[in-house]
C-alpha positions as CSV (number, residue, x, y, z in Angstrom):
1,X,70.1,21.9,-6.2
2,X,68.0,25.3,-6.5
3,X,64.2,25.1,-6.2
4,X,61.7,26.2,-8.6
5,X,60.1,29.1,-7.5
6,X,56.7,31.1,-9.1
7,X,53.7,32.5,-8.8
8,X,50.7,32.3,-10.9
9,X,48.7,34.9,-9.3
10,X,50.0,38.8,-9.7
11,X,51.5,40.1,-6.7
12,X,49.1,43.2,-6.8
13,X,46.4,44.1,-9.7
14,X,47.6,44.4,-12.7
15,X,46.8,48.3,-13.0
16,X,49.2,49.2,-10.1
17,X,52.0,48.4,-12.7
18,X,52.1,51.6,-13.7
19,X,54.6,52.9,-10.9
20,X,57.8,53.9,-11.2
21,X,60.7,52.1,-12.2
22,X,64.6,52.1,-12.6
23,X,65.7,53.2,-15.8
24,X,66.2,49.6,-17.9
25,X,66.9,49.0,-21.8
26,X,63.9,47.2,-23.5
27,X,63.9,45.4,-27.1
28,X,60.6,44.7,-27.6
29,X,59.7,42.3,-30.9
30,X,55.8,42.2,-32.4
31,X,56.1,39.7,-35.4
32,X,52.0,40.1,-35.2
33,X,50.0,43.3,-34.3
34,X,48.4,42.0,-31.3
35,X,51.5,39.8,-30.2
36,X,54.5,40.9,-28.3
37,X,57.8,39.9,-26.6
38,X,60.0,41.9,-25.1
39,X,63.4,40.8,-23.0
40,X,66.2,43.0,-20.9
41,X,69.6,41.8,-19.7
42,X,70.4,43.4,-16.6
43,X,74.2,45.1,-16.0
44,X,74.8,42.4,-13.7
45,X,74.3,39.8,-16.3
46,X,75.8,41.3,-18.9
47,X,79.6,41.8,-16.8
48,X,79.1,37.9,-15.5
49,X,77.7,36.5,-18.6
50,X,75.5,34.4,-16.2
51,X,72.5,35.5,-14.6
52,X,68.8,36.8,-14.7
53,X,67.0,38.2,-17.3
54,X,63.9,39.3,-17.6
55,X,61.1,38.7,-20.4
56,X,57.7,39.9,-21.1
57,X,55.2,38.0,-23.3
58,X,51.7,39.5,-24.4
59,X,49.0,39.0,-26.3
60,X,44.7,38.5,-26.5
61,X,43.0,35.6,-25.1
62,X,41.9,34.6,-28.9
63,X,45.1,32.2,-28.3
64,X,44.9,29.5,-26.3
65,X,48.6,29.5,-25.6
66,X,51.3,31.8,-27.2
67,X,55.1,30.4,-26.5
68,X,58.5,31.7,-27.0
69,X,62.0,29.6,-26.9
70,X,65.5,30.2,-26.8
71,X,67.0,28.9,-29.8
72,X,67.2,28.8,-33.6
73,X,64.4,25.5,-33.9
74,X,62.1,23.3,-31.8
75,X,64.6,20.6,-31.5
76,X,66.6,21.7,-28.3
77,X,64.8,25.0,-27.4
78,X,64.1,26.4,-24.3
79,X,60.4,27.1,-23.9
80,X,58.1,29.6,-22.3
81,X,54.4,28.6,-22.8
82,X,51.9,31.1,-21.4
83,X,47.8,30.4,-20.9
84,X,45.0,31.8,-19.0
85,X,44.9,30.3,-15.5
86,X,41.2,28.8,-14.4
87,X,40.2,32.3,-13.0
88,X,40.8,34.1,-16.1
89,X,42.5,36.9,-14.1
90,X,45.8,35.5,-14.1
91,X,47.8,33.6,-16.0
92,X,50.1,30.2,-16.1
93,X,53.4,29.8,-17.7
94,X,55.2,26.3,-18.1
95,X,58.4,25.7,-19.5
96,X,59.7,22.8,-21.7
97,X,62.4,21.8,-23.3
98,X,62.2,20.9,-27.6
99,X,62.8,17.1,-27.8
100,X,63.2,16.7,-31.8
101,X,59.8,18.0,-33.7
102,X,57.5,16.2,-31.3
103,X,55.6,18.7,-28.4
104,X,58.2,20.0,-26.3
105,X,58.7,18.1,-22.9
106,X,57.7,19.8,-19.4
107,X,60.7,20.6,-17.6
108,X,61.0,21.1,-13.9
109,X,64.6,22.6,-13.8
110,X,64.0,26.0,-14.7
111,X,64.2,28.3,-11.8
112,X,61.7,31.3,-12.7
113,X,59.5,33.8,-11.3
114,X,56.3,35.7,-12.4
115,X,56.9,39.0,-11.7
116,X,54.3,42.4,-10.9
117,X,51.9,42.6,-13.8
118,X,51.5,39.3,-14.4
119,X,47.8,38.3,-15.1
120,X,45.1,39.0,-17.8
121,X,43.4,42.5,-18.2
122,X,41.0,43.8,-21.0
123,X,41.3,40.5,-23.0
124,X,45.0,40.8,-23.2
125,X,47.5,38.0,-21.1
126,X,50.6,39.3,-19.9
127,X,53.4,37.3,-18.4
128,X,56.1,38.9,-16.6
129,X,59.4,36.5,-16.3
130,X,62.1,36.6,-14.4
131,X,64.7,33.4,-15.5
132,X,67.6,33.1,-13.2
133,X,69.6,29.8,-14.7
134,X,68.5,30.3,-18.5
135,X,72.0,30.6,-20.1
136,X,72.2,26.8,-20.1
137,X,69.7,23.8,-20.5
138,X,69.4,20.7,-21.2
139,X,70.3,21.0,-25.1
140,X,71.5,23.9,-25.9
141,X,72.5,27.5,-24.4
142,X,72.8,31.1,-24.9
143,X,75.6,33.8,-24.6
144,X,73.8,36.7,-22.9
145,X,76.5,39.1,-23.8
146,X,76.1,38.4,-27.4
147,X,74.9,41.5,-29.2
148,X,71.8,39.2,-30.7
149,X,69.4,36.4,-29.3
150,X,67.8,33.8,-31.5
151,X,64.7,33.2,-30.2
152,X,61.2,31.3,-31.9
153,X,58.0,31.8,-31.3
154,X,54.2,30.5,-31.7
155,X,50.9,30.3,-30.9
156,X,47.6,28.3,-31.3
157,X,44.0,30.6,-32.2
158,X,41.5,28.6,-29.7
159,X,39.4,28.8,-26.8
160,X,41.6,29.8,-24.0
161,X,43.0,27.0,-21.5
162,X,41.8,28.0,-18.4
163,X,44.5,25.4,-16.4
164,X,46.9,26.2,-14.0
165,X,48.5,22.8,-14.8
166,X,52.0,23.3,-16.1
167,X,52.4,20.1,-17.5
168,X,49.6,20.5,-19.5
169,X,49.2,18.9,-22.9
170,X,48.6,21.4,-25.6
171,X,47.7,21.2,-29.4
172,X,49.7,22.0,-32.3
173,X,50.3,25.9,-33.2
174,X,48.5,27.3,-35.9
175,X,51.1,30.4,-37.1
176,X,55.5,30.5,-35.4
177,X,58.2,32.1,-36.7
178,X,61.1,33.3,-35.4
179,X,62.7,37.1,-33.8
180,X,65.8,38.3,-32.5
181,X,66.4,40.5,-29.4
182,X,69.6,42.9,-30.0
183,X,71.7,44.9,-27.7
184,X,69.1,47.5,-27.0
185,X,67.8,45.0,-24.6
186,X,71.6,45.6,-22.8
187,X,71.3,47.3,-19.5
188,X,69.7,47.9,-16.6
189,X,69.3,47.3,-12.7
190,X,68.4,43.6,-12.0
191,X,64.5,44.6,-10.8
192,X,61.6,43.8,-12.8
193,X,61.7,46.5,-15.9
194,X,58.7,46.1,-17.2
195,X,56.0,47.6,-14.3
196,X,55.7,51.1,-16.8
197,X,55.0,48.1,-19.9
198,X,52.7,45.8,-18.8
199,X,49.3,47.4,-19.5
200,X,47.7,45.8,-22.9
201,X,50.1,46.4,-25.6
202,X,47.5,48.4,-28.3
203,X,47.1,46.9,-31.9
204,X,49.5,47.8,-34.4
205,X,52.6,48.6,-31.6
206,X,55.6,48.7,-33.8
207,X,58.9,47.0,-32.5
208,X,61.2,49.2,-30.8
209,X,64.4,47.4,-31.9
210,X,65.2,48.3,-35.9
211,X,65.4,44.5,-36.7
212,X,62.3,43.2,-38.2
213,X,60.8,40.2,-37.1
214,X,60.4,36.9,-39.5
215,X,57.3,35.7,-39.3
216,X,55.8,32.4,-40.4
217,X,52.5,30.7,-40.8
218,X,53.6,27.6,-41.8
219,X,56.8,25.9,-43.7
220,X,57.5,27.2,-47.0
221,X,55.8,26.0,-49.9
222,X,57.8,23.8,-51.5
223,X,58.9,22.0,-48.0
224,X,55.1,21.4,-47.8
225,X,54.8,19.7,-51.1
226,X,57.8,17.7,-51.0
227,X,56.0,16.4,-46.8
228,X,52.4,16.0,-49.3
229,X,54.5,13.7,-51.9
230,X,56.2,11.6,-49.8
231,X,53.2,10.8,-47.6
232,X,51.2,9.9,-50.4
233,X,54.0,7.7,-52.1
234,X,54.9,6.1,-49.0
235,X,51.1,5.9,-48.0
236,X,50.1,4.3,-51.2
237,X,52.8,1.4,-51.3
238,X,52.6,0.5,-48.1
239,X,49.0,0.4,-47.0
240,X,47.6,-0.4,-51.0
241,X,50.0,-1.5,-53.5
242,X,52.4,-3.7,-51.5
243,X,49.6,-5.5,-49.7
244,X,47.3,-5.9,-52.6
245,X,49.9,-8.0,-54.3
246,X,50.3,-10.4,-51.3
247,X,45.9,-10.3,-51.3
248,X,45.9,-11.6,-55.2
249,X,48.4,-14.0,-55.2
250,X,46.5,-15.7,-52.1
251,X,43.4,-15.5,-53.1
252,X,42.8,-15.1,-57.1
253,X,43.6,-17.0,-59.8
254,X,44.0,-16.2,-63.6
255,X,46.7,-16.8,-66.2
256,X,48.9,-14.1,-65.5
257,X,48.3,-13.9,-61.9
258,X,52.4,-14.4,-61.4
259,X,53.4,-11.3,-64.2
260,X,50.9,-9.0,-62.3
261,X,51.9,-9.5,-58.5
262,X,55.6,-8.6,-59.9
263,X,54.1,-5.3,-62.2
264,X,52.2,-4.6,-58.6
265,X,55.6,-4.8,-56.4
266,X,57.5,-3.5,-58.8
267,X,55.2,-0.5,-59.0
268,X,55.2,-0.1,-55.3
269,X,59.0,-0.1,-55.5
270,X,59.2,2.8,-57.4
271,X,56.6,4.4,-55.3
272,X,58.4,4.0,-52.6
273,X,61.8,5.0,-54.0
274,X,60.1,7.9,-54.5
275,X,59.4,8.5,-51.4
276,X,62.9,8.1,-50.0
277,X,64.1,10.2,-52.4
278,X,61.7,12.9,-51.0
279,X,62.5,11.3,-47.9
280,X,66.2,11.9,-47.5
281,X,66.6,15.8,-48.0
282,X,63.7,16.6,-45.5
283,X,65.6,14.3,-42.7
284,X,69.0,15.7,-43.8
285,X,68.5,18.9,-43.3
286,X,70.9,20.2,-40.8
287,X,68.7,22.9,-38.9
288,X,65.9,19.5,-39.3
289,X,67.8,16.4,-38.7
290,X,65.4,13.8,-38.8
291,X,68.0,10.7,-39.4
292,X,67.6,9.5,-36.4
293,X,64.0,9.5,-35.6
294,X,62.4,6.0,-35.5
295,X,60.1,6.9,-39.0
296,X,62.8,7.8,-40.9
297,X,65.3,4.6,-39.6
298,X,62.4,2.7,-39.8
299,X,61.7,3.6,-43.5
300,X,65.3,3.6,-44.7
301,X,65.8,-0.8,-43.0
302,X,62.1,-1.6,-45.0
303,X,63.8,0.4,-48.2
304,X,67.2,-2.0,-48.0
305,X,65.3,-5.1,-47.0
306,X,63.1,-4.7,-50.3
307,X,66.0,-5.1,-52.6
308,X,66.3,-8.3,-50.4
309,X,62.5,-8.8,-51.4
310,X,63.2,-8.8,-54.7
311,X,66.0,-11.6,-54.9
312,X,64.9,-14.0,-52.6
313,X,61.2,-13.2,-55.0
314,X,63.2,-14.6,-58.0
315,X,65.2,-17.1,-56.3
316,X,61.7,-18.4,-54.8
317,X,59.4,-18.9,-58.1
318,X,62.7,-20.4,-59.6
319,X,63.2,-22.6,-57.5
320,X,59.7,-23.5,-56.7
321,X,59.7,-24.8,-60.1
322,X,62.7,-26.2,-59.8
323,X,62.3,-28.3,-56.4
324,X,58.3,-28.6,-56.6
325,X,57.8,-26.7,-53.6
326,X,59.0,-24.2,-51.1
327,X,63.1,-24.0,-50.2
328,X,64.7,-21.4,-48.0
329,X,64.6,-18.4,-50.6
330,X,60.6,-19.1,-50.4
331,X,60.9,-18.8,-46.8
332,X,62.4,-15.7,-47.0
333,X,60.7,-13.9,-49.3
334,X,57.4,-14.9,-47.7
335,X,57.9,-13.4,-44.3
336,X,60.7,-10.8,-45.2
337,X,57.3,-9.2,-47.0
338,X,54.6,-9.6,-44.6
339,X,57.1,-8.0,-42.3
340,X,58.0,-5.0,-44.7
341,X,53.9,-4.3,-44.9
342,X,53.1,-4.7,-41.3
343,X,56.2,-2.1,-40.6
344,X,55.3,-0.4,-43.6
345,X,51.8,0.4,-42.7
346,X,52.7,1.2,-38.7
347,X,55.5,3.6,-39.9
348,X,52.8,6.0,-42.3
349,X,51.6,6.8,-38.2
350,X,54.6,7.6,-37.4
351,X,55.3,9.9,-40.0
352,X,52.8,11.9,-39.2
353,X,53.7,12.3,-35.9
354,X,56.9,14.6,-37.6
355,X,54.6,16.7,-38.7
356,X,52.6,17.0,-35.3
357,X,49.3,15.8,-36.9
358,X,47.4,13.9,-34.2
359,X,44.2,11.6,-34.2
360,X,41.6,14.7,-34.5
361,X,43.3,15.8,-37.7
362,X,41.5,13.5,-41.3
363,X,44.5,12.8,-42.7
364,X,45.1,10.5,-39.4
365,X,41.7,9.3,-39.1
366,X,41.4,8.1,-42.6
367,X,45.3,6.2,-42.9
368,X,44.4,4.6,-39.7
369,X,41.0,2.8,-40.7
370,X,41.7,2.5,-44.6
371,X,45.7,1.1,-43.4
372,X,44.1,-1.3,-40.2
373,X,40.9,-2.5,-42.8
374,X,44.2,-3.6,-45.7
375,X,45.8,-4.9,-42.7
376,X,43.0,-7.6,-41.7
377,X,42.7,-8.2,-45.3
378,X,46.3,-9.1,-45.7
379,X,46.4,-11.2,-43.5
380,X,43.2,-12.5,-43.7
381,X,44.1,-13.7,-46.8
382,X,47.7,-15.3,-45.9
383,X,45.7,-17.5,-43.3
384,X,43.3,-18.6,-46.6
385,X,46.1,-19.3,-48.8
386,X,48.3,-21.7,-46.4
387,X,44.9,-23.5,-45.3
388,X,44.1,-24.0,-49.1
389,X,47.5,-25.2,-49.5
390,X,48.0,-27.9,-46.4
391,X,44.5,-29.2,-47.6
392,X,46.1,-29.4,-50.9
393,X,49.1,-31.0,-50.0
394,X,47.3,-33.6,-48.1
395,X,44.7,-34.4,-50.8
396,X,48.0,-35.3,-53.1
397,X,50.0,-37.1,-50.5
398,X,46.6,-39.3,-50.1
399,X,46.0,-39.3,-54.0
400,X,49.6,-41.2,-54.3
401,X,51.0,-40.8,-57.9
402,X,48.7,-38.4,-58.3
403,X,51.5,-35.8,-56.7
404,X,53.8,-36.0,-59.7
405,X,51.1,-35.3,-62.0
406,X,50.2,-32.3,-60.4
407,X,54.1,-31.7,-60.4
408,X,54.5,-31.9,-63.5
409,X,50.9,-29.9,-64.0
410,X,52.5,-26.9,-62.0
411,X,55.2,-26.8,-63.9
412,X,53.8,-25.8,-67.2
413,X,50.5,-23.8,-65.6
414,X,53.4,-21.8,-64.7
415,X,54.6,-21.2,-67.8
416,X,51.3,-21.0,-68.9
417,X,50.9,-18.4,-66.5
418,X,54.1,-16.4,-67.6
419,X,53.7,-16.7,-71.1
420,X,49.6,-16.5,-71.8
421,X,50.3,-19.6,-73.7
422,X,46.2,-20.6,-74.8
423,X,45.3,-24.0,-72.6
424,X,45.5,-27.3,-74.8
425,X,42.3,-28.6,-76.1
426,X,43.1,-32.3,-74.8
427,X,40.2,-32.3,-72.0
428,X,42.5,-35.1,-69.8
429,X,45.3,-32.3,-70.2
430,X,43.6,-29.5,-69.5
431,X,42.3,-31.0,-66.0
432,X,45.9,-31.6,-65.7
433,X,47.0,-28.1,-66.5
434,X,43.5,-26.8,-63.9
435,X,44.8,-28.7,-61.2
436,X,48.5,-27.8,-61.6
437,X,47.5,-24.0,-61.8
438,X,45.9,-24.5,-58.2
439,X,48.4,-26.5,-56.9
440,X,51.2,-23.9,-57.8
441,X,49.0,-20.7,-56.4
442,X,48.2,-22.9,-53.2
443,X,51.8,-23.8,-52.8
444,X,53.6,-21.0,-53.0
């Protein structure tokens, strides 16, 4: 197995690289006036199809990192990540591979070098590369004889680095987009080409190839509002509507208390169907696939066990009626739910991982404390309600016959409940009817 092999340090200042050099074939790409990359494919390569090539990556110290990959999209790509090294003379370069839309992954099995010219000068960072086993990594590869190179790009506007630690963790980018190197970048003697090209590239350098860079600052728009949608949707059924359901039915009690924990699932439902909907094409996506990342699996089993929620739900006030207390549809719906909102609520965090926000962003911060505060509420509240109902159950198994009466008394508080029927004006069967409309809400 071949060693890695670099050098963070120039081999000689970074003015000297204005000897001579072989004649080489440069395509050089500026999707940004102050940012450059430029890449050559020596003869040699081009007859093997294996092989060096060589790549130049340049732009101010106003970025904290600038990257370019091989490859069409994050997931799979073969990185390049360039920052100032803790001497702010030179420069350090790590490479990582694209693992899904999460921060690409340091990888130790790229064999490179930093070439002559390497370092930072005049504000400017300049990394010259020279890859020797980059046609294939671990997922994907690149055909250097093709007559175009798909490559992407980014960068993040920050304080510089200052680290010469490659495994470095960085923050998101602020602007990518992606470029393509053609065949002008065929040719050459396999010696660093770019010791005439790496002074400071000056503002405003056009690209020498005739292709014109795309350039990105962010998804398109209507990609962003479909993300904005379903996180709201989602974020609102799981962490508020679903949960403050479960809350009222534990803890309130009012005629109609039943009808409006339905309503309030119900409504949650269609929140969340929403959501999937929204859901679906930004996963499916074939330059995207997100079907198999654990947000969207976990999203898509909480979707399918809901329709579970709602027929066990029926099945359970039925037969709660029915029986007098809790059978094995209660059972189900009871903890099928809690499940689906603890999961729900842990997989809003997840989500945002897709879209690389982390804990400094708000968005974060405020779904974590507003969804952990519903959280202990929720639950809070289940471990209320099944107190108030063993106390309950105990008081009738003590009070003897007085367990049918309340029965009985459950019975029609429910279809008190269901139907807003007025109470009677009997006093002896109204304290009937109170008592039955706590027993059934401490029950359940």
């Amino acid at each position: 197995m071949s060693t890695l092999s670099w050098s963070l340090s120039p081999s000689s200042p970074l003015t000297s690289a204005l000897g001579s050099t072989a004649s080489t074939n440069i395509s050089k790409q500026c999707p940004l006036p102050d940012l450059c990359f430029s890449l050559n494919i020596p003869d040699s390569s081009l007859q093997s199809g294996t092989g060096d090539f060589f790549l130049q990556i340049t732009g101010p110290t106003k970025y904290a990192w600038i990257s370019i990959a091989q490859g069409e999209q994050m997931d799979g790509a073969h990185y390049f990540v360039m920052y100032t090294a803790p001497d702010s003379k030179n420069v350090t370069v790590s490479t990582r591979i694209g693992k899904g839309y999460s921060p690409p992954i340091v990888t130790q099995d790229t064999h490179f070098q930093l070439l002559e010219g390497s370092g930072v000068l005049n504000g400017t960072m300049t990394a010259n590369i020279k890859c020797s086993n980059c046609t294939a990594w671990s997922g994907g590869s690149m055909s250097l004889t093709k007559a175009s190179t798909s490559w992407i790009w980014a960068h993040l506007t920050a304080t510089p680095l200052s680290s010469s630690d490659t495994s470095l963790k960085i923050r998101k980018h602020d602007a990518y987009g992606s470029l393509a190197f053609n065949s002008t970048s065929h040719g050459g003697a396999d010696l660093n080409p770019f010791v005439r090209h790496s002074a400071p590239i000056p503002p405003n350098t056009p690209p020498t190839s005739t292709s014109k860079p795309k350039v990105s600052h962010g998804p398109p728009k209507r990609v962003v509002i479909m993300y904005t949608a379903h996180a709201i949707l989602a974020c609102l059924a799981w962490a508020f509507v679903f949960p403050l359901g479960g809350i009222m039915i534990r803890l309130l009690s009012f005629p109609g208390l039943l009808w409006t924990h339905a309503y309030l699932q119900i409504a949650g439902f269609c929140m969340y169907t929403a959501a999937i909907g929204l859901g679906i094409p930004l996963s499916n996506n074939p330059k995207f696939w997100r079907m198999e990342n654990k947000h969207v699996l976990i999203g898509l089993i909480i979707f399918g066990l809901f329709f579970l929620q709602i027929f066990t739900g029926y099945l359970h006030h039925v037969m709660f009626v029915k029986k007098g207390g809790r059978t094995i549809w209660s059972m189900m719906h009871l903890w099928s739910g809690r499940i689906c909102v603890t999961l729900g609520i842990i997989n809003g965090g997840f989500g945002f991982q897709i879209t690389h926000k982390g804990w400094e962003s708000w968005e974060v911060k405020t779904y974590t404390v507003f969804g952990v505060l519903v959280w202990i509420v929720y639950v809070a509240s289940i471990v209320i309600g099944e107190n108030r109902r063993r106390k309950r159950i105990t008081v009738e198994k003590e009070g003897g016959g007085m367990l049918g009466i309340t029965a009985a008394g459950a019975s029609t508080s429910q279809s008190e409940i269901e139907s807003g029927m007025q109470t009677p004006q009997d006093g002896q069967e109204k304290e009937v009817r109170k008592m039955g409309k706590m027993g059934l809400r401490e029950r359940l």
